[in-house]
N, C-alpha and C positions, 0 to 999 in steps of 0.2 A: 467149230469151223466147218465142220462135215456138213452138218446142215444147212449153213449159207452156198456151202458149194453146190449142194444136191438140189437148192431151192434155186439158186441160177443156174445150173442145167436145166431144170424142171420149166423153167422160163419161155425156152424154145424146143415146145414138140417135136417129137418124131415124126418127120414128114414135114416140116414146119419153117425149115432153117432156111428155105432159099427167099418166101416168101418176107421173112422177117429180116432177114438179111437186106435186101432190096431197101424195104423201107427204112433203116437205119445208116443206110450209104455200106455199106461193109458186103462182102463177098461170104457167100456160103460157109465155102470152106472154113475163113477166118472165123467165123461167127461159131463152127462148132466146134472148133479147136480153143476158143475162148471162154466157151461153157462146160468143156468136158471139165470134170471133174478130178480126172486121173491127170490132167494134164497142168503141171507147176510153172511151162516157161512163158506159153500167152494166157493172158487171162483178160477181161474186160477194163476198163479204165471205165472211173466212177462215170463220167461224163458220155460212155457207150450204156451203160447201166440205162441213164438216165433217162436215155433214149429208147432203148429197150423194154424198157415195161411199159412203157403206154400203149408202143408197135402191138405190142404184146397182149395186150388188156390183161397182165397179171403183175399184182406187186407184191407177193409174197416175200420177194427178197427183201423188201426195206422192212414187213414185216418182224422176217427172221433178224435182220440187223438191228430192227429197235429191241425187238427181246434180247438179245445178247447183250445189250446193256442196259438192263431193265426200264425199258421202255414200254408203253402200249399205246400203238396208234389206231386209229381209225379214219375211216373217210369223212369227209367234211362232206353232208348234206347242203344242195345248195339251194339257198332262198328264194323263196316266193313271197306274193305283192302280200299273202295271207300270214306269212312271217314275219314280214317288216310291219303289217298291222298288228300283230301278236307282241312284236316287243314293243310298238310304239305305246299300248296299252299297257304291258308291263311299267314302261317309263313313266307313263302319265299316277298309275298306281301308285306306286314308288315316292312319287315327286308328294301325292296327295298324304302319305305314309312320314314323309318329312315336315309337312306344312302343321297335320294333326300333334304329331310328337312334339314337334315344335311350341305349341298352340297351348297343349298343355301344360308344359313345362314352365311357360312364362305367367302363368294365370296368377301365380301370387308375384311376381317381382323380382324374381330371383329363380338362379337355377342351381341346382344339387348337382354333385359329384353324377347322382345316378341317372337323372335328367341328360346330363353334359352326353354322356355316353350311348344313353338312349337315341339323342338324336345325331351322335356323329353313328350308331349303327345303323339308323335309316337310312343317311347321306351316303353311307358307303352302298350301301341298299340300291338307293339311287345311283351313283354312279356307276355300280356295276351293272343295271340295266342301260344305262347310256352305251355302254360298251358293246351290250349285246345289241344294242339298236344299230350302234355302226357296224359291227360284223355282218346283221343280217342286210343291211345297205350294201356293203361292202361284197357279198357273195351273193347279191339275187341274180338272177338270170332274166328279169319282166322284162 
């Protein structure tokens, strides 16, 4: 718990508190009596957090909060028109990766247990580029 508290002090520098303060609606004061560390009776409400580290451009504290329960996060990179072409060609791969497996499979008439499998691996294959094709839709910035 030491380290979450040290990582929201650490949140608002030395010198730092009026202007972050300002931006998150909260008064100086309130703001470093929230982050002190020594101090048990105010402390931030997630919803000041929330607010606070972007003010802040530091998110070390969700950092430390996802490791404390074994989590690992990272920042989500956001998409360009050259990513949404990058998965659409994954997709269109994929697609062509299902058509093949498919293609063979039925060449005599019938399909094998390891056929069957083969081609729901592709489909899944696929689908999980479809997925990454709407995420990178979903996060471009073009």
């Amino acid at each position: 718990m030491d380290t979450l508290l040290n990582a929201i002090h650490k949140t608002v520098p030395y010198g730092h508190a009026a202007k972050l303060a300002d931006k998150i609606g909260m008064s100086q004061k309130i703001l470093s009596n929230k982050v002190n560390p020594d101090n048990e009776h105010h402390q931030l409400t997630v919803l000041e957090l929330c607010r606070l580290m972007p003010a802040a451009d530091d998110y070390q504290v969700l950092i430390v909060m996802a490791d404390m329960f074994g989590f690992k996060i990272e920042k989500k990179q956001p998409s360009t028109v050259k990513n949404i072409i990058s998965a659409l060609l994954t997709v269109e791969s994929e697609h062509g990766d299902v058509s093949r497996t498919l293609g063979e499979a039925l060449e005599d008439g019938r399909l094998t247990r390891d056929e069957r499998t083969a081609i729901l691996r592709e489909v899944n294959e696929a689908i999980d580029s479809l997925h990454g094709l709407k995420e990178s839709v979903h996060g471009s910035k073009v």
